[in-house]
C-alpha positions, 0 to 999 in steps of 0.5 A: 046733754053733752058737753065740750071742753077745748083746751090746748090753745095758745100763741105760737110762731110759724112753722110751731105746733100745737095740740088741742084737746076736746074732753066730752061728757057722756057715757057712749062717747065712742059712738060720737062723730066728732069734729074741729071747725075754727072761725077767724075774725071777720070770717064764717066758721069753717070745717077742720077736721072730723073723726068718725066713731069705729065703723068695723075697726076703723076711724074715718078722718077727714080734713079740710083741704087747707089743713091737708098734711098739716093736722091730725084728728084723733081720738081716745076714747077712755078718756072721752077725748079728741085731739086735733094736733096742728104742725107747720102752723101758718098765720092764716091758722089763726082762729078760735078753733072749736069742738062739736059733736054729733052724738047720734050720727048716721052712715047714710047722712052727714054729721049733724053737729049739735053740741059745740064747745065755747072754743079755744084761741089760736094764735100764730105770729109771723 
C-alpha cells in the first residue's frame, strides 16, 4: 500500500506562486511514475502534470497545454517526494490539486494511476 501526502496549498493573488509537495510512502519510489491532476468545483478532474521514473539518466515531464511554461514537475527522490511549483498563478488555477502514482509503470503503455493523494486546496484571487 502507497500512500500520498500534498501539502503546499494555499491562497494566492495573481500572477504568485506556489509549490506543492507530494511526500510517498514506499521503499522503490524512484521507480513511481508520478503525476498532478486538479479538479475545480463543478468540473471533471484534469491532468497537470507528470514525471517519469529515470529512464537511461533522464526524467520525462509532461504537462497539460494549459500549464505549459507556467508549472514545473519535479522530483527527489531520497526524500520520496515530487514537487509541482506553479508561477504566474491565474484564477482558473484555482482547484484542489491532487498527487497519484503509478507504482508499476510500463513504456510500452500509459501511466496507470492507482494511488491518489486526499488533495490540496489551491486558491488564486484576481
Amino acid at each position: 500500500q502507497v500512500q500520498l501526502v500534498e501539502s503546499g496549498g494555499g491562497l494566492v493573488q495573481a500572477g504568485g506562486s506556489l509549490r506543492l509537495s507530494c511526500a510517498a510512502s514506499g521503499r522503490t519510489f524512484s521507480r513511481y511514475a508520478m503525476g498532478w491532476f486538479r479538479q475545480a468545483p463543478g468540473k471533471e478532474r484534469e491532468f497537470v502534470a507528470a514525471i517519469s521514473w529515470m529512464i537511461g539518466n533522464t526524467y520525462y515531464a509532461d504537462y497539460a497545454d494549459s500549464v505549459k511554461g507556467r508549472f514545473t514537475i519535479s522530483r527527489d527522490n531520497p526524500k520520496n517526494t515530487v514537487y509541482l511549483q506553479m508561477n504566474s498563478l491565474k484564477p482558473e488555477d484555482t482547484a484542489v490539486y491532487y498527487c497519484a502514482a503509478d507504482i508499476a509503470p510500463s513504456r510500452a503503455a500509459p501511466p496507470k494511476y492507482n494511488y491518489w493523494g486526499q488533495g490540496t486546496q489551491v486558491t488564486v484571487s484576481s
